[in-house]
N, C-alpha and C positions, 0 to 999 in steps of 0.2 A: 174250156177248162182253165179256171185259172193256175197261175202257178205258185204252188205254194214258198213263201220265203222270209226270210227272219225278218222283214217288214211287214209281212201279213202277220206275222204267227203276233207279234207285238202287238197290232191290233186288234184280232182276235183277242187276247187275252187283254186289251184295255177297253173291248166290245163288251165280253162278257164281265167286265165286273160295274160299267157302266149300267147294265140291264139288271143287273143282277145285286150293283153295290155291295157286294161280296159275298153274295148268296148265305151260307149256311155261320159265316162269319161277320155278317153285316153291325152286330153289334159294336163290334171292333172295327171295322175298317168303313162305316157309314161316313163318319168325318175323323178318318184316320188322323192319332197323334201319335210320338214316337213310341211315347208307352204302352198304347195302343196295338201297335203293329208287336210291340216285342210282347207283349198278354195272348196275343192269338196264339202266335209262335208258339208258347209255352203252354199254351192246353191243347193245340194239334200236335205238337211230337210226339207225343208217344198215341197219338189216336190215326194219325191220317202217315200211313206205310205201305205208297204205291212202289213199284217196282227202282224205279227210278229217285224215290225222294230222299233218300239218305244222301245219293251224292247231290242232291239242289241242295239239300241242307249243309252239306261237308264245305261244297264250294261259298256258298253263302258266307256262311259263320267260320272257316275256315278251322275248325276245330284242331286240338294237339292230340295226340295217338294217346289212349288212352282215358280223358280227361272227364269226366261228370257233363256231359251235353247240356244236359237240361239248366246246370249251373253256370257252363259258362252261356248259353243263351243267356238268363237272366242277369250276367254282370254285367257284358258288353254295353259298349256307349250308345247312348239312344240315335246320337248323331249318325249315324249309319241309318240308320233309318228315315231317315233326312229324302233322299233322292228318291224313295218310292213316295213319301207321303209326294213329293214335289210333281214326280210321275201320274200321280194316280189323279191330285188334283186339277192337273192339268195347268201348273206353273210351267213343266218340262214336257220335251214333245217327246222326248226316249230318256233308256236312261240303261245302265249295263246290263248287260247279261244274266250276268249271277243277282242284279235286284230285281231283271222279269221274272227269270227262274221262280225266286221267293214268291214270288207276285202271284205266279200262276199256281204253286201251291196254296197259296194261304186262299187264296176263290176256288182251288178243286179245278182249274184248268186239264179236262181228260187229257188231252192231246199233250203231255208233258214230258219230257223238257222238248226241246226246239226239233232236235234229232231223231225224237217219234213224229213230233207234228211235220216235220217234211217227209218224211217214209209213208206216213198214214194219207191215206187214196180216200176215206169212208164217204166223203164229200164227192168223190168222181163215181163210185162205186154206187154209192145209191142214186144219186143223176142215170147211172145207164141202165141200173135195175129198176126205174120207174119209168124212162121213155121205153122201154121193150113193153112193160107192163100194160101200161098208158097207149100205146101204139097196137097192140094184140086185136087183128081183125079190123084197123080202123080207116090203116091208109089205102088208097086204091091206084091201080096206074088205069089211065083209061088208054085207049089206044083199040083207036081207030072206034068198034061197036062192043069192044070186048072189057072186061073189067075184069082184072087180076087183084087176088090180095099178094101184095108183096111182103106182109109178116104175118099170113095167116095163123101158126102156129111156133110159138118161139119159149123154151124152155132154161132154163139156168141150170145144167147140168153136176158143174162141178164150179166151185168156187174155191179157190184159196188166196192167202193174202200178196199173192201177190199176181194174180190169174183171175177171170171169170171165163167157165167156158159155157158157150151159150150155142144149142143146135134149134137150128130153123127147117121145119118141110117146107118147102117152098110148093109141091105139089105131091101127089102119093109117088112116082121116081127120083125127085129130088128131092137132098137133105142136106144143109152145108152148113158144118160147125165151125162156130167163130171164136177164135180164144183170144181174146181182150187183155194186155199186160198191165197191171196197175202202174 
């Protein structure tokens, strides 16, 4: 398993817009300029409202209580926008927090901000729900003239986010459930 951490999460999200050149955004950020990156900004505000994106955006643009968002996005100096195009192009090898943040909204990065992406398993979670899968009747122990299944039959009982519990017969007397912590 690997371990997830704010060097992976960073290139995950300079993975996926590599692939992707900013997916549903690519218009804008295909060969990102500053005016560029602040035009996306200002037709996803009011379109893309994950749970989390108000505070990438609060931390980002640092907004004042109160203030027309959408106005001061469009006033601020292109020059902040500087260190992602620099990022993206790969002039810089990182680059802050709060410009990945941005980064990973403006490409739809699910796994966002940093604090979901290391909480989130879905990466280990479906690794172990496809070898149980994958494995069902396949592997054998031999010993000695005899041949046992060792995961004859194995079921995913109960799943939650932060649990999978998984019961195996091993034979019609045995049965031993295994509960996995993400």
């Amino acid at each position: 398993m690997k371990t997830k951490t704010s060097k992976t999460y960073m290139n995950a999200i300079l993975e996926k817009y590599k692939q992707e050149k900013g997916g549903e955004m690519s218009s804008y950020l295909l060969e990102p300029t500053r005016k560029q990156i602040k035009e996306a900004c200002l037709w996803l505000f009011n379109r893309r409202k994950g749970k989390y994106d108000e505070g990438i955006l609060n931390r980002f643009f640092q907004f004042e209580e109160g203030e027309n968002k959408s106005y001061a996005i469009d006033r601020i100096n292109g020059d902040k926008f500087k260190p992602i195009i620099n990022f993206l192009t790969g002039e810089t090898k990182s680059t802050t927090p709060a410009n990945l943040e941005l980064i990973a909204w403006l490409i739809d990065f699910k796994q966002r901000p940093l604090s979901i992406y290391l909480k989130s398993n879905t990466e280990n979670e479906e690794t172990l729900l496809k070898s149980f899968q994958k494995n069902e009747n396949a592997y054998y122990l031999k010993n000695e003239n005899q041949v046992v299944d060792i995961i004859p039959e194995t079921k995913v009982i109960e799943k939650t986010d932060k649990s999978i519990t998984i019961i195996s017969q091993i034979n019609p007397t045995l049965r031993i459930t295994t509960i996995v912590s993400l």
